[in-house]
Backbone as a chain_set.jsonl record, in Angstrom:
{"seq": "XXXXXXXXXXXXXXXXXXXXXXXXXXXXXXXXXXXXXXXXXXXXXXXXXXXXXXXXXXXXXXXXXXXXXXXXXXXXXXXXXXXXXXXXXXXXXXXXXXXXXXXXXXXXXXXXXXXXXXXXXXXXXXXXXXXXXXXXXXXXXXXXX", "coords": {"N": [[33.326, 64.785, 3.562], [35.111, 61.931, 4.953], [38.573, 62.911, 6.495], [41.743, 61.674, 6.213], [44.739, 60.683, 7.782], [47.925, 59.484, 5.921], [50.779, 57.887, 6.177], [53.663, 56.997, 5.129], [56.42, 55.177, 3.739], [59.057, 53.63, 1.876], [62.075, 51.207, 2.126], [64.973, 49.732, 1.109], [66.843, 47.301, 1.208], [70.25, 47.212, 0.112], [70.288, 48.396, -3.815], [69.236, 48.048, -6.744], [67.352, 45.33, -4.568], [66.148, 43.126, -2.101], [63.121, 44.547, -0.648], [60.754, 46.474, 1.173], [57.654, 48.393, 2.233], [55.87, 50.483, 4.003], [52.862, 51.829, 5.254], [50.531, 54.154, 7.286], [47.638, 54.462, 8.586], [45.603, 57.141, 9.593], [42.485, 58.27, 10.679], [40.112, 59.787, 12.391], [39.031, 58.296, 15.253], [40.473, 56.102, 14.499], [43.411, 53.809, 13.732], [45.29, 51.81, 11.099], [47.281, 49.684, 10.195], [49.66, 49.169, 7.381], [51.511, 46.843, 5.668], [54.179, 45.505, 3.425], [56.529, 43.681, 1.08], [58.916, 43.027, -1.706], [61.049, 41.364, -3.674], [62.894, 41.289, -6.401], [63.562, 44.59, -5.902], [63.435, 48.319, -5.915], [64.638, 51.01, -3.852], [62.875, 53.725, -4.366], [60.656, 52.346, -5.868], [59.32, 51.234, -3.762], [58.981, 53.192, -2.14], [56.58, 54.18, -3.616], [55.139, 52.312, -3.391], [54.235, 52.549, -0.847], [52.388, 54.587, -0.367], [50.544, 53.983, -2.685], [49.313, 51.318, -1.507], [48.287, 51.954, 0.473], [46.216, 54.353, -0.452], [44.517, 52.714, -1.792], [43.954, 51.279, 0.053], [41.471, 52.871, 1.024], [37.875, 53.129, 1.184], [36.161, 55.215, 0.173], [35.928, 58.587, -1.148], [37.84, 60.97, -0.037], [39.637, 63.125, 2.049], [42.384, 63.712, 2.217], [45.632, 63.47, 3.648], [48.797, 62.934, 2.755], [52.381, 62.372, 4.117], [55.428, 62.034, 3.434], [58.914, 61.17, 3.137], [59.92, 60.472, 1.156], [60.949, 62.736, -1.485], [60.724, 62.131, -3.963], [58.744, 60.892, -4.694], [56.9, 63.421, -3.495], [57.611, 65.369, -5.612], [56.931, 63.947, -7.474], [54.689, 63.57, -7.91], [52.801, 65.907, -7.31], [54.46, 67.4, -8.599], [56.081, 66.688, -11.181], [53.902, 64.862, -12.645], [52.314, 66.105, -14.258], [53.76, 67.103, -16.608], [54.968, 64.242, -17.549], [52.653, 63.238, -18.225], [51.847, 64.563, -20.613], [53.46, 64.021, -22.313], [53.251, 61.201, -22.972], [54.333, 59.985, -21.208], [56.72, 60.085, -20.983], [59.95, 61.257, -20.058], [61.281, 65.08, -19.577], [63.539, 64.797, -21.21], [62.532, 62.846, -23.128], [63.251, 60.349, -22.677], [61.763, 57.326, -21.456], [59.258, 57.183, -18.379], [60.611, 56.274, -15.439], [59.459, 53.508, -13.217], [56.98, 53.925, -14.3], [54.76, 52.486, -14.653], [53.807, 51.972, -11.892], [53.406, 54.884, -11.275], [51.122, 55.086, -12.587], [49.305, 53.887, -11.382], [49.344, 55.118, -9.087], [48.336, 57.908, -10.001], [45.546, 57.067, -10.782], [44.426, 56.258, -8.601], [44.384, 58.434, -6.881], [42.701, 60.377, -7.734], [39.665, 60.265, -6.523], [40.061, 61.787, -4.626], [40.763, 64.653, -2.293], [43.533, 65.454, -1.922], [46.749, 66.182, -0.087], [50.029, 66.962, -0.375], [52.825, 66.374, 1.731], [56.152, 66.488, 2.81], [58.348, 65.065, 4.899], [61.492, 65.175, 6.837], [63.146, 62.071, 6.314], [64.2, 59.975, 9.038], [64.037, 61.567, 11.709], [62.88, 61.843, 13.685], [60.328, 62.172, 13.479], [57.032, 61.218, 13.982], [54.886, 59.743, 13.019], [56.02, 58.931, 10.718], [58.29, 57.315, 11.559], [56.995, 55.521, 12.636], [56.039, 54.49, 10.083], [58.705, 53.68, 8.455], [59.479, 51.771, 10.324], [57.179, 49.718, 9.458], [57.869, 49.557, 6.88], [60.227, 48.189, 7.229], [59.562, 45.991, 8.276], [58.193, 44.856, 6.142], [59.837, 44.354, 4.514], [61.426, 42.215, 5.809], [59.164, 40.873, 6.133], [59.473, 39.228, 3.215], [62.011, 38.397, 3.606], [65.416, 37.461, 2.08]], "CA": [[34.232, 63.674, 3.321], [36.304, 61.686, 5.88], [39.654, 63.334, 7.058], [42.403, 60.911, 6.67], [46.125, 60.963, 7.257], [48.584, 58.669, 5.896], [52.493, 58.275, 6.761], [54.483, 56.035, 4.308], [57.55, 55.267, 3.961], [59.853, 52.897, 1.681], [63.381, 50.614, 2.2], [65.167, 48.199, 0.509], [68.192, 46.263, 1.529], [70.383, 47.089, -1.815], [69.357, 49.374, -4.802], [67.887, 46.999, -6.248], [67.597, 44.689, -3.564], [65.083, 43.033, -1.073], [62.846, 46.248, -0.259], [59.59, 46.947, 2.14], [56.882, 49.484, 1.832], [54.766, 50.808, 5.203], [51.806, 52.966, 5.62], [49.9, 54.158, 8.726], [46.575, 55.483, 8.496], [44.45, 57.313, 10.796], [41.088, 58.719, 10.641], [39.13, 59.722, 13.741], [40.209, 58.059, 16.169], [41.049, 54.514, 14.41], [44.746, 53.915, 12.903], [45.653, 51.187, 10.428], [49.058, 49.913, 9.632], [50.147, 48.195, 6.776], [53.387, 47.111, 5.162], [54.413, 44.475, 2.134], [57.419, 43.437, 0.196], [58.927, 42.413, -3.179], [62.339, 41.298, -4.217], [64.084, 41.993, -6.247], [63.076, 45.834, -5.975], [63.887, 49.458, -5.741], [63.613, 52.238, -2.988], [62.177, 54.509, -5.2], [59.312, 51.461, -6.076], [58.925, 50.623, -2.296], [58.091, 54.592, -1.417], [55.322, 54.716, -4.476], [53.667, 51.329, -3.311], [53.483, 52.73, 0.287], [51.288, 55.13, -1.096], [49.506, 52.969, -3.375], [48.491, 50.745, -1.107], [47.581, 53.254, 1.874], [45.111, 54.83, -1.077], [43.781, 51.641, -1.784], [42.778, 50.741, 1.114], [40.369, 53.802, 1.222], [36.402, 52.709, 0.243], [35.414, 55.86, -0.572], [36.3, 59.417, -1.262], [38.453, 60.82, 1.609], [40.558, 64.058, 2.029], [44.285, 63.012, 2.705], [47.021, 64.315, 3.983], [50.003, 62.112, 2.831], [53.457, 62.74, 4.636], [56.391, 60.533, 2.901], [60.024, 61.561, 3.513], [60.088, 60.672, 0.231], [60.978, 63.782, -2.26], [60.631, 61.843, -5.187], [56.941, 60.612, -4.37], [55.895, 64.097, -3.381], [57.926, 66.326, -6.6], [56.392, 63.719, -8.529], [52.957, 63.53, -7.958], [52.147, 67.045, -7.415], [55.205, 68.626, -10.076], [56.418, 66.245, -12.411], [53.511, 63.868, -13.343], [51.419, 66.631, -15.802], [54.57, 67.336, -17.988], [55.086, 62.612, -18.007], [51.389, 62.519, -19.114], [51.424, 64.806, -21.465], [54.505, 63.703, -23.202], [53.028, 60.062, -23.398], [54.765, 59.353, -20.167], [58.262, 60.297, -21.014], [60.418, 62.272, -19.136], [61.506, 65.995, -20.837], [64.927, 64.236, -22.304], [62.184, 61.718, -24.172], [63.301, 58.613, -22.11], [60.957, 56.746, -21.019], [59.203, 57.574, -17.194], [61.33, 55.278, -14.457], [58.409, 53.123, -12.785], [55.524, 54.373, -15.203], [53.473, 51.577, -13.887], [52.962, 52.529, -10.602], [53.049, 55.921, -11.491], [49.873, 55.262, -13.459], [48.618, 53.45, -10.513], [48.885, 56.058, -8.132], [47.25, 58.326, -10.683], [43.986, 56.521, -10.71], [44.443, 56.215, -7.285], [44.186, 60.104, -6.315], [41.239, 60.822, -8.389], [38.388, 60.059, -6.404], [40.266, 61.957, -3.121], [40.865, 65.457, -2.04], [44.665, 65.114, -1.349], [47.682, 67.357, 0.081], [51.131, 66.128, -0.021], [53.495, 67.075, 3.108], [57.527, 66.227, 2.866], [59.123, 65.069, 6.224], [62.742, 64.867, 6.852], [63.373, 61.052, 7.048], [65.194, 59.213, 10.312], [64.112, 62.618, 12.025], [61.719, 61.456, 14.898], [58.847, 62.106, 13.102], [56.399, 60.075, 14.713], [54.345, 59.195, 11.488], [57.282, 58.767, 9.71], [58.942, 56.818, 12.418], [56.643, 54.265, 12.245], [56.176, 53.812, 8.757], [59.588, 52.84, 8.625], [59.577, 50.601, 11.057], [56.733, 48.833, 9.211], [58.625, 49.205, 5.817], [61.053, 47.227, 7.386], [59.067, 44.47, 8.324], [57.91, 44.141, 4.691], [61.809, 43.93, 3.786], [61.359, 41.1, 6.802], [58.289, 39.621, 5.782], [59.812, 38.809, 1.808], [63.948, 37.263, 3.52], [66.792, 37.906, 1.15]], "C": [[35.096, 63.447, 4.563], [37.521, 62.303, 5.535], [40.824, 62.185, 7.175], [43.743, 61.194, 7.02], [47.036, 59.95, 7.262], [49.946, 59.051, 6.14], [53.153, 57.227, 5.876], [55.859, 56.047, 3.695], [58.682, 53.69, 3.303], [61.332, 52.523, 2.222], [63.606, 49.949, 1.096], [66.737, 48.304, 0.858], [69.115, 46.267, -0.188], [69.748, 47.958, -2.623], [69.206, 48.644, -6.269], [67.987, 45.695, -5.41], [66.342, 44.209, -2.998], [64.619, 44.268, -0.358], [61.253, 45.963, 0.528], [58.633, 48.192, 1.616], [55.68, 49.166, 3.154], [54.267, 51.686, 5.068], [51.256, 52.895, 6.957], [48.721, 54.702, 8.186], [45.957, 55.902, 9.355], [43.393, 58.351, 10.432], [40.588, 58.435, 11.555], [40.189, 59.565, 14.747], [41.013, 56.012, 16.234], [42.631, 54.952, 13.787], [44.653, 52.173, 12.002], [46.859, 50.831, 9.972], [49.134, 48.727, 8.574], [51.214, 47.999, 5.9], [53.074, 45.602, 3.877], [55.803, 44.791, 1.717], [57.622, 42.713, -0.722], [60.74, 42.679, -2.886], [62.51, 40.699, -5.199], [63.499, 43.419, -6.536], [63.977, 47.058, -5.928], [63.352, 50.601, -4.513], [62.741, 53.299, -3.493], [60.15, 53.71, -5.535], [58.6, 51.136, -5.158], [57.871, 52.498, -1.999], [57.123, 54.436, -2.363], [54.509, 53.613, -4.091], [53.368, 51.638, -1.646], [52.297, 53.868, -0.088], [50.059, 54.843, -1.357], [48.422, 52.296, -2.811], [47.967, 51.213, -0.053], [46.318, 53.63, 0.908], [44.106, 53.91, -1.466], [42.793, 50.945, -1.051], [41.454, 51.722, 1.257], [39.296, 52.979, 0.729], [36.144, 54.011, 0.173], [36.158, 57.552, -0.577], [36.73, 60.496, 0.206], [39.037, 62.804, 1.691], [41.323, 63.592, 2.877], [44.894, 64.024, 2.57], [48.227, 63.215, 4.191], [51.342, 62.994, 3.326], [54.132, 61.353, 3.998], [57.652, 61.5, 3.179], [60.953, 61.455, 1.885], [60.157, 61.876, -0.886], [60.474, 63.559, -3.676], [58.924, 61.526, -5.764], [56.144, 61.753, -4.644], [56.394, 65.125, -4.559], [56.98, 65.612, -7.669], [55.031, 63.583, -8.777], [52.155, 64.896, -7.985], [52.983, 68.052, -8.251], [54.653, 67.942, -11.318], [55.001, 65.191, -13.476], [52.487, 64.479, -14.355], [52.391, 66.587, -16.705], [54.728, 65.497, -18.471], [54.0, 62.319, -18.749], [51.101, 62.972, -20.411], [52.293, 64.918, -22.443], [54.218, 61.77, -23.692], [53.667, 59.051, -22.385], [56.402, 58.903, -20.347], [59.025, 61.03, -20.678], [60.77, 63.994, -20.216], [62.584, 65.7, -21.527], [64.663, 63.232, -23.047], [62.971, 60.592, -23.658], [61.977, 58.196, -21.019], [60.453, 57.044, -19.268], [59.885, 56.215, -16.096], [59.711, 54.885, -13.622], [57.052, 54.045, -13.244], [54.783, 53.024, -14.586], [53.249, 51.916, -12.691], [52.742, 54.076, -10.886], [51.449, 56.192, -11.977], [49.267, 54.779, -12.583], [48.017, 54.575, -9.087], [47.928, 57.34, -8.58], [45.833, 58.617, -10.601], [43.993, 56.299, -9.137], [43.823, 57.51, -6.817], [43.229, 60.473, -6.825], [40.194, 60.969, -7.353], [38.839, 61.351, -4.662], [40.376, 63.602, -3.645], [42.474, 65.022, -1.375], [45.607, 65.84, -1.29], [48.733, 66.635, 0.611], [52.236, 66.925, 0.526], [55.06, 66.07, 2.583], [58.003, 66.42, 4.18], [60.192, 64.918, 5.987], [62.583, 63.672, 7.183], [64.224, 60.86, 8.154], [65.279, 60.709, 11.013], [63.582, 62.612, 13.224], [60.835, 61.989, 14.725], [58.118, 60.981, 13.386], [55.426, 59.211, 13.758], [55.272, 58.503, 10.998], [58.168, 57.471, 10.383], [58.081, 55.077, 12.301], [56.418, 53.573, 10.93], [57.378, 53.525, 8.484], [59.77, 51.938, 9.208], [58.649, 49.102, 10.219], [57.188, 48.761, 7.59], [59.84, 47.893, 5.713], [60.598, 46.006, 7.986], [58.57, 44.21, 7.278], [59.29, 43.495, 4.756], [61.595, 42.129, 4.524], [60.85, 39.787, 6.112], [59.026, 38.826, 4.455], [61.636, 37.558, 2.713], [64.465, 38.063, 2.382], [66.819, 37.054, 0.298]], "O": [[35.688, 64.348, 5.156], [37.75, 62.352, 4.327], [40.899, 61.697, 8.302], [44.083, 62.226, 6.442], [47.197, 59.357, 8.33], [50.318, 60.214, 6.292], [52.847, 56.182, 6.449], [56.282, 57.073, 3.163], [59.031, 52.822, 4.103], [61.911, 53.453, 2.783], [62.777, 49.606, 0.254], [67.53, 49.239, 0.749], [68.83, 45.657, -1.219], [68.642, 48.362, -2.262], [68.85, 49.607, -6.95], [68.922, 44.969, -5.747], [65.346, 44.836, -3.357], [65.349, 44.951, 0.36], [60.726, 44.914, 0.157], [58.952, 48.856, 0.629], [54.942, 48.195, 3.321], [54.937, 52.661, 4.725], [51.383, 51.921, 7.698], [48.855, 55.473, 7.237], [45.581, 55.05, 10.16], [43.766, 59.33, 9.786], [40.408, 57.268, 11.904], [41.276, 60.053, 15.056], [41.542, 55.237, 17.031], [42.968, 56.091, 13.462], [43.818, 51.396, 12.464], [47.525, 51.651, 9.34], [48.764, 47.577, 8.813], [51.805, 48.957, 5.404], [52.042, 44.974, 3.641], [56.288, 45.907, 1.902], [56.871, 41.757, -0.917], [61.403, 43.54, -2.308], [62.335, 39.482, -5.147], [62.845, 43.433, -7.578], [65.196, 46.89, -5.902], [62.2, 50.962, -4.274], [61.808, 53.653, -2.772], [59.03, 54.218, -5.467], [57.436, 50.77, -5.321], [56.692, 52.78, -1.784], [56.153, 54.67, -1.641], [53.3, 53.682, -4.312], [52.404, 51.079, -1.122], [51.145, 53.484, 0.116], [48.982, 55.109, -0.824], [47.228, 52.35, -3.108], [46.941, 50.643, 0.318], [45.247, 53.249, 1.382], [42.921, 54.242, -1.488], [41.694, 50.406, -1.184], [40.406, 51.193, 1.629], [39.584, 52.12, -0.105], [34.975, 53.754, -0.117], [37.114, 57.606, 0.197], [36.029, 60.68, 1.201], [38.297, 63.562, 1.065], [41.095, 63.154, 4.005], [44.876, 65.026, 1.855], [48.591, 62.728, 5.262], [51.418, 64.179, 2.999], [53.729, 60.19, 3.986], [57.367, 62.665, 3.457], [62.006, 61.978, 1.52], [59.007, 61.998, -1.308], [59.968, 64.407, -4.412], [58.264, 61.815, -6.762], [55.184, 61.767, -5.415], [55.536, 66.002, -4.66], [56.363, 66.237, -8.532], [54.455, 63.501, -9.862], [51.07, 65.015, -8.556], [52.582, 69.165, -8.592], [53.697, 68.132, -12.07], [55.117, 64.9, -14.666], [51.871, 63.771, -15.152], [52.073, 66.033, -17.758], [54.624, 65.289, -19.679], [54.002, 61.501, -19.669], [50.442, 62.352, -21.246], [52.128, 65.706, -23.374], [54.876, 61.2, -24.563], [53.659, 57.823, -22.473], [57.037, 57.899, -20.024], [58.691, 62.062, -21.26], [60.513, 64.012, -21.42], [62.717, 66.331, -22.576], [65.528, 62.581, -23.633], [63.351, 59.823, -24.54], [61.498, 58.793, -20.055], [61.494, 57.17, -18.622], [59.336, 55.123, -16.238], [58.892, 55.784, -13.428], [56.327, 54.701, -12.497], [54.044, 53.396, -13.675], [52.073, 52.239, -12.526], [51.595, 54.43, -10.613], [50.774, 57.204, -11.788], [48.12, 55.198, -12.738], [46.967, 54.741, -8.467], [47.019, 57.777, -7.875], [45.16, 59.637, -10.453], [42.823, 56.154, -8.783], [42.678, 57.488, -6.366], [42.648, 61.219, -6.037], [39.766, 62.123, -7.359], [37.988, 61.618, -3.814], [40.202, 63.962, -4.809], [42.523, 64.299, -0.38], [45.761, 66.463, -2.34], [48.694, 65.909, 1.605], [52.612, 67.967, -0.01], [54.9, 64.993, 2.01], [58.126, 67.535, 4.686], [60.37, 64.469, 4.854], [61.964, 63.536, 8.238], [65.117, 61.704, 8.241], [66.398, 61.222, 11.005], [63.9, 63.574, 13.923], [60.253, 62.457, 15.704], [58.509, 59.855, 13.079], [55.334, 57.992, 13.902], [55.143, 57.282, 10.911], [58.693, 56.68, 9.6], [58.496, 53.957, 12.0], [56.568, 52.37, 10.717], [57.168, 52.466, 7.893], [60.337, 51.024, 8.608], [59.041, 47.935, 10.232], [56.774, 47.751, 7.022], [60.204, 47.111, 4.836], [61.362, 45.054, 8.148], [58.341, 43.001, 7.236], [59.628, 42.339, 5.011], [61.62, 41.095, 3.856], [61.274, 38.687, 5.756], [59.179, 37.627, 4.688], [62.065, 36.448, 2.4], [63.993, 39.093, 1.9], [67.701, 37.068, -0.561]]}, "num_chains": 1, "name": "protein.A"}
């Protein structure tokens, strides 16, 4: 299986607010960058669709190595999301999971991959990291206020 590694990295202007979402990818010796936004959003929603759509783009079964600076991305995908599924997708205080839709997206997403999730310090000069912000914030861009 291809070797990939992604770098992604949410914003948003506001909590909830005009927000961004960038990925990088590289495999071999190509890279890929891509970014998007939505308003009215959340940073929390921006880091899970850089993800999303980084895995998306894959055609076929890969081994990844995601880096997000995100904590919440990487506790939740590789802690918290067996105890959400197997409560019906409710947290352990029985309220409901905060962005259960993408959650379920990224889900079905990871299936088909071999995937290992890395935690960077954000705004650190991580060079991955560094740019997926940068292109988080041209989502924020692309969408205006």
């Amino acid at each position: 299986m291809q070797e990939v590694t992604i770098y992604s990295d949410g914003a948003c202007k506001g909590n909830p607010g005009p927000g961004g979402w960038g990925a990088v990818l590289v495999a071999g010796g190509n890279e890929k960058e891509l970014f998007g936004g939505e308003n009215p959003t959340t940073n929390n929603r921006m880091e899970l669709m850089a993800v999303i759509e980084a895995l998306r783009a894959l055609k076929r079964p890969c081994v990844v190595k995601v880096y997000t600076d995100s904590q919440y991305v990487q506790k939740g995908i590789s802690e918290w999301i067996r105890g959400w599924k197997a409560r019906g997708w409710l947290t352990a205080e029985k309220k409901p999971v905060k962005n259960a839709d993408l959650w379920q997206q990224l889900d079905e997403l990871v299936q088909p991959h071999e995937i290992s999730w890395h935690w960077v310090r954000g705004h650190n000069g991580h060079p991955g990291n560094e740019r997926a912000d940068a292109l988080a914030n041209r989502g924020v861009a692309s969408i205006g206020s």
